[in-house]
C-alpha positions in Angstrom: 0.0 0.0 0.0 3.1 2.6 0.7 4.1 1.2 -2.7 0.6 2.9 -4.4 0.5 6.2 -2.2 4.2 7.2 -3.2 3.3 6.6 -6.8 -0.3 8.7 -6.5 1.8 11.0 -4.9 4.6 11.2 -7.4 1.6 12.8 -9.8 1.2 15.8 -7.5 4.7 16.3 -7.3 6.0 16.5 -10.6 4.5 20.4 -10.5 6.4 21.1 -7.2 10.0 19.3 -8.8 9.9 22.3 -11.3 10.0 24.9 -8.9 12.7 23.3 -6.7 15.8 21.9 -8.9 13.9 21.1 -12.5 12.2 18.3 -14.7 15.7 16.5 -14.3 15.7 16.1 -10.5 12.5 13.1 -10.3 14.5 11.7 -7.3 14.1 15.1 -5.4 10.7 14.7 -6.1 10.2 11.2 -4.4 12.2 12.5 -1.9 10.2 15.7 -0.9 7.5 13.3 -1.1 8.9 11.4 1.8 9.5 13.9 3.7 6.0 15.5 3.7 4.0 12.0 4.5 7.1 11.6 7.5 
């Protein structure tokens, strides 16, 4: 189940990754994630 909400979540994110490092960063983005569900 952690599995699905990360990826659900990953969809929200991409529009935050922009504004903090770029398209190119996707591991920020998981990572951002992570820290906002912690």
């Amino acid at each position: 189940q952690e599995g699905v909400q990360q990826e659900g979540a990953q969809q929200p994110a991409p529009a935050t990754a922009p504004s903090q490092g770029g398209v190119n960063s996707p591991v920020n983005v998981t990572t951002t994630v992570d820290a906002n569900t912690s």
